[in-house]
C-alpha positions as CSV (number, residue, x, y, z in Angstrom):
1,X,32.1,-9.4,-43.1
2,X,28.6,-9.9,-44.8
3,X,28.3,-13.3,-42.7
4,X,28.9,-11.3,-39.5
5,X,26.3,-8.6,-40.6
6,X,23.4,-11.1,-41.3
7,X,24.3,-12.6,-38.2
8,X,23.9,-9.0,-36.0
9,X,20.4,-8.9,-37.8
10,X,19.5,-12.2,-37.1
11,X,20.3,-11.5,-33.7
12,X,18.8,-8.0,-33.5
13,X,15.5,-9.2,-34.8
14,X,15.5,-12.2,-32.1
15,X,16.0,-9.8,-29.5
16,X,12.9,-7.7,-30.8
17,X,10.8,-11.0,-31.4
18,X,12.1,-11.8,-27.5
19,X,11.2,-8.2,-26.3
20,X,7.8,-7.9,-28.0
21,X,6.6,-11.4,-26.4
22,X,8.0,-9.9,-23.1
23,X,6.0,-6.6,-22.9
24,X,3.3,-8.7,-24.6
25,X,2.9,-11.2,-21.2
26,X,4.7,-9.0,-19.0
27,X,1.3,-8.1,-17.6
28,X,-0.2,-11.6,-18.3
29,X,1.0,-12.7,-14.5
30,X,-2.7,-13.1,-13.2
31,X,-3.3,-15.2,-16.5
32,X,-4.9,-18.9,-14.5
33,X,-5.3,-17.3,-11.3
34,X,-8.7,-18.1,-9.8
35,X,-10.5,-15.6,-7.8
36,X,-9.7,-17.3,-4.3
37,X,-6.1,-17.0,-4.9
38,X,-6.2,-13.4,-5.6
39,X,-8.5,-12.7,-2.5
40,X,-5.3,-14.6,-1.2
41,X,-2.9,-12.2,-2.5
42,X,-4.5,-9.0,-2.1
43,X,-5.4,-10.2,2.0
44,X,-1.4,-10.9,2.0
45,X,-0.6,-7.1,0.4
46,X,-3.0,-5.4,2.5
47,X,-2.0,-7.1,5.4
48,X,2.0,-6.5,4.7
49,X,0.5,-2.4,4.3
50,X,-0.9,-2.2,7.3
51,X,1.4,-3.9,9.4
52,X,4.6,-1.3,7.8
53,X,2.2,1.7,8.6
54,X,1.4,0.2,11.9
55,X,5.8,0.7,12.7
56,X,4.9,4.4,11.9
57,X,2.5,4.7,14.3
58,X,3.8,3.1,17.3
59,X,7.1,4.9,16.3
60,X,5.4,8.6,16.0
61,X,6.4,10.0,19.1
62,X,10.4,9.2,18.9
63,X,9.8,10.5,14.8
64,X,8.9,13.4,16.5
65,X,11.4,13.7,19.3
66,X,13.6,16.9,18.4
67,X,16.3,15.7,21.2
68,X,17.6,12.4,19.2
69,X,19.2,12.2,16.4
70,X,19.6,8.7,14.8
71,X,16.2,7.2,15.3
72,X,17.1,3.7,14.6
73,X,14.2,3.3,12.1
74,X,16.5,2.3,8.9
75,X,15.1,0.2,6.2
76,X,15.6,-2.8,7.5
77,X,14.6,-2.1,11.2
78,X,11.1,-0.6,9.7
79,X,10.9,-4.0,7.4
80,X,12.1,-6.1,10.5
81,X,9.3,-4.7,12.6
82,X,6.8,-4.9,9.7
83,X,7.3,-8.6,9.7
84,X,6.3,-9.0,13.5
85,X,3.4,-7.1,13.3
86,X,2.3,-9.4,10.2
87,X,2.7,-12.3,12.0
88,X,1.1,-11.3,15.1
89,X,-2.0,-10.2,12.6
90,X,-1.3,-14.0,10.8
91,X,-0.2,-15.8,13.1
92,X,2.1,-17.0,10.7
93,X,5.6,-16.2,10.0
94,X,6.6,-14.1,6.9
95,X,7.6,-15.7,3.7
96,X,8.7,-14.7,0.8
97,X,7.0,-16.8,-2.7
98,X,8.6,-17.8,-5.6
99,X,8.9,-14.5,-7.8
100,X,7.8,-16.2,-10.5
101,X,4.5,-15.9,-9.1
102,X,2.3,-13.0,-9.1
103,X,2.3,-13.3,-4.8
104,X,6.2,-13.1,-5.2
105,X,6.2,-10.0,-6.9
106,X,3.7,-8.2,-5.0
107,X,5.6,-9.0,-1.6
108,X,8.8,-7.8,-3.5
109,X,7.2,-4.8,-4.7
110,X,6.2,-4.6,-1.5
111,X,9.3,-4.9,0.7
112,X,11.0,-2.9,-1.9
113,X,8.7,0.0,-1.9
114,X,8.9,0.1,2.4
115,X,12.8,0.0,2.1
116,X,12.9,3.2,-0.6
117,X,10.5,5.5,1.4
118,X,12.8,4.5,4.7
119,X,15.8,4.8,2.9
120,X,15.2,8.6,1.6
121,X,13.3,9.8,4.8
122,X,16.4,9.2,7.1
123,X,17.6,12.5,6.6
124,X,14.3,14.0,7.8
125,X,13.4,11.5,10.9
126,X,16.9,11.4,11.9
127,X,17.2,15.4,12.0
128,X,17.8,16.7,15.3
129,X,16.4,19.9,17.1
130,X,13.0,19.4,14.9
131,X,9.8,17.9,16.3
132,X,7.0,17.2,14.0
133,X,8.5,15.8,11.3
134,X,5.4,15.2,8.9
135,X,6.5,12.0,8.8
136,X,2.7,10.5,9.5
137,X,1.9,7.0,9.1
138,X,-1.2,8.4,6.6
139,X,2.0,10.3,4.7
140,X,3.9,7.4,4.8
141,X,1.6,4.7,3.6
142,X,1.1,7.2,0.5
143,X,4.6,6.8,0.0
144,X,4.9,3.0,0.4
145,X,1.0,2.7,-2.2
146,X,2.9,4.8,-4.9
147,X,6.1,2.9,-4.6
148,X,4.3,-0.4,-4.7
149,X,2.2,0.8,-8.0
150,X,5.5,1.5,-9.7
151,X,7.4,-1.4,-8.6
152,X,4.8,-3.7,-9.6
153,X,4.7,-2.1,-13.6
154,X,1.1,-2.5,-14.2
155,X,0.2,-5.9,-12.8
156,X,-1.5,-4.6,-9.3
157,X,-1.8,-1.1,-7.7
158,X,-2.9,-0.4,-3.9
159,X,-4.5,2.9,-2.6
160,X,-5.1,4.0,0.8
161,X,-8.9,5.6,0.9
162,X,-11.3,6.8,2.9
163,X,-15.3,8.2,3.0
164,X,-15.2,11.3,1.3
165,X,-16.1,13.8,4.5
166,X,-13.0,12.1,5.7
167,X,-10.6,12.2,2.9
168,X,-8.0,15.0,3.2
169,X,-5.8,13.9,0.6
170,X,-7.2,14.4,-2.5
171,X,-5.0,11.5,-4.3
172,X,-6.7,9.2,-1.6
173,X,-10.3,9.9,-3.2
174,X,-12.4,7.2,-3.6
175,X,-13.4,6.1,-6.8
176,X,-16.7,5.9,-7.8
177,X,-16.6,1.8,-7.3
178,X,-15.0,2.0,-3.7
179,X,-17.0,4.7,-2.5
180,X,-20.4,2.9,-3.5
181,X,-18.5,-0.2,-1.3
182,X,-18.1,2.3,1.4
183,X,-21.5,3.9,1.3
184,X,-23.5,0.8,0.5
185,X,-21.7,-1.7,2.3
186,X,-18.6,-1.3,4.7
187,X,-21.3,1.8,6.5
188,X,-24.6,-0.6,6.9
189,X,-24.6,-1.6,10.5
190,X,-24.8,-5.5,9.6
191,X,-21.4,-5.6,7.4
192,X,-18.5,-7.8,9.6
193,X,-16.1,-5.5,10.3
194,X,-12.7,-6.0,9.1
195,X,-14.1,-8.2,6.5
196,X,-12.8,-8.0,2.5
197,X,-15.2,-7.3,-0.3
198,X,-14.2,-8.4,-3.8
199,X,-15.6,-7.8,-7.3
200,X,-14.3,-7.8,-10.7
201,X,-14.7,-4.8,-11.7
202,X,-13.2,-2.2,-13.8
203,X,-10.1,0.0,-12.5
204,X,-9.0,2.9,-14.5
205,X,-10.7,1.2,-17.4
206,X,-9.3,-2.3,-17.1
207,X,-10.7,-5.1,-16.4
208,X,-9.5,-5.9,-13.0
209,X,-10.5,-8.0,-9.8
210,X,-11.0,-5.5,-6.5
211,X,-10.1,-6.2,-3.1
212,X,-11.0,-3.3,-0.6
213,X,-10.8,-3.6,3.2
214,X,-12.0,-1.7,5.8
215,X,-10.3,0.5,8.2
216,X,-11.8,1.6,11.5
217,X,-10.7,4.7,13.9
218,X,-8.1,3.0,16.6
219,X,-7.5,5.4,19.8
220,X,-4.0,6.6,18.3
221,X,-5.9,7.8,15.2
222,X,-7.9,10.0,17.1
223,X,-5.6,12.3,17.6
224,X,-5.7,14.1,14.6
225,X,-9.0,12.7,13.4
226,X,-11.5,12.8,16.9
227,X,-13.5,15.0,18.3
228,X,-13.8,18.1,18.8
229,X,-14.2,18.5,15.0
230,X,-12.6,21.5,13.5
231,X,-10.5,21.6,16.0
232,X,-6.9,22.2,14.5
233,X,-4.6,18.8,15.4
234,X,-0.9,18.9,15.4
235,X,-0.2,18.7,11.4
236,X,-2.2,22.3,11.3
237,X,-5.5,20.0,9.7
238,X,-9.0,19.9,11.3
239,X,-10.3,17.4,12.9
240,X,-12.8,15.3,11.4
241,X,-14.8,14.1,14.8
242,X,-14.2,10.7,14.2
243,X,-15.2,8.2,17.2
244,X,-13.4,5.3,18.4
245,X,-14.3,1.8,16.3
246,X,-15.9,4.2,13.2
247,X,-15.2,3.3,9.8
248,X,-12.1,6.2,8.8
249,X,-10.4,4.5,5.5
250,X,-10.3,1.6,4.0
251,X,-6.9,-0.1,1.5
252,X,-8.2,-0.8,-2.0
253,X,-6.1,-3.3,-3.4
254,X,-6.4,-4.4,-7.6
255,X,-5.3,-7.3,-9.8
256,X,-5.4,-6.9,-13.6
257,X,-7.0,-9.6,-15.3
């Protein structure tokens, strides 16, 4: 009986020795990474982002449509269509890495995070005899940003932003680092558009390496967020007079060193 004991001790302080090395590394993923392939894996995150809100967008109007019920925008329809658009951004097909890899498990968190926002909004998009839903692909890829930060425990978080006159949602704030990106750089008339800035640079007090890329106004966007500005658009929100091809947001993307 004593034999048996020491062994469950044994064992239980193994499994603690195991456990405290595992939360110890857990977030030690980026550990060897150099700075190219993290400008690799934040370009493949933010790409993956914008080509799931993208489904939202070109999707708004049967969201919206009050006489249909079943939508056919499940989970894997949304994820299906996210993986066109990503390829026709890429030109290359969409492929999952190893998950041992930091790239692995940010596409996971990803995918994952996409699949649990369409999973729980079905009731709401599918619900018949109601037109705007609310369901907006700003709303949406708040949803998918905060799934992705809690999926991915710590290792990378991703934020949808904006210049401050055009921020509505306070959680989408910039931060003091991405709004002097914004200001200084993505606003100067000589920046390429749609071009990535990186930096290490803190994040919440971490050491961290930032991606951020720039987001400019596309003609469905100006539907809520042209001209005239004040004018009330169909969420009830006031326009912010925003002019085709302007800088409107931006996705700010982080690695923790």
């Amino acid at each position: 009986m004593r034999i048996r004991k020491d062994l469950l001790k044994c064992f239980s302080v193994s499994l603690s020795i195991v456990l405290l090395y595992s939360s110890m590394f857990a977030g030690k993923v980026s550990a060897g990474l150099t700075d190219d392939q993290k400008k690799e894996i934040g370009t493949e995150i933010t790409t993956i982002y914008r080509a799931a809100r993208g489904v939202i967008a070109k999707n708004q109007k049967l969201i919206n449509d009050a006489t249909k019920g079943d939508k056919g925008l499940s989970a894997d329809a949304v994820i299906a269509a996210t993986k066109v658009n990503y390829k026709k951004a890429t030109g290359n097909d969409f492929k999952m890495a190893d998950k041992s890899t930091l790239k692995g498990q940010t596409q996971a968190a990803l995918i994952d995070a996409i699949k649990q926002v369409m999973d729980n909004a079905q009731d709401l998009i599918n619900e018949k005899g109601k037109g705007l839903k609310g369901f907006l692909p700003a709303i949406f890829a708040k949803q998918m940003g905060d799934g992705f930060n809690k999926n991915i425990a710590g290792k990378a978080h991703i934020k949808l932003t904006a210049p401050m006159n055009y921020v509505r949602n306070r959680a989408n704030r910039p931060d003091k680092w991405e709004a002097n990106v914004i200001e200084t750089m993505f606003k100067d008339s000589g920046y390429e558009k749609n071009k990535v800035y990186t930096e290490n640079a803190k994040h919440k007090g971490k050491d961290a390496f930032r991606l951020i890329l720039p987001e400019y106004y596309k003609q469905a966007c100006l539907n809520c967020h042209g001209e005239p500005k004040g004018a009330i658009d169909i969420t009830g929100g006031k326009k912010e007079g925003g002019k085709l091809g302007e800088l409107g947001g931006a996705i700010s993307f982080v690695i923790y060193n």
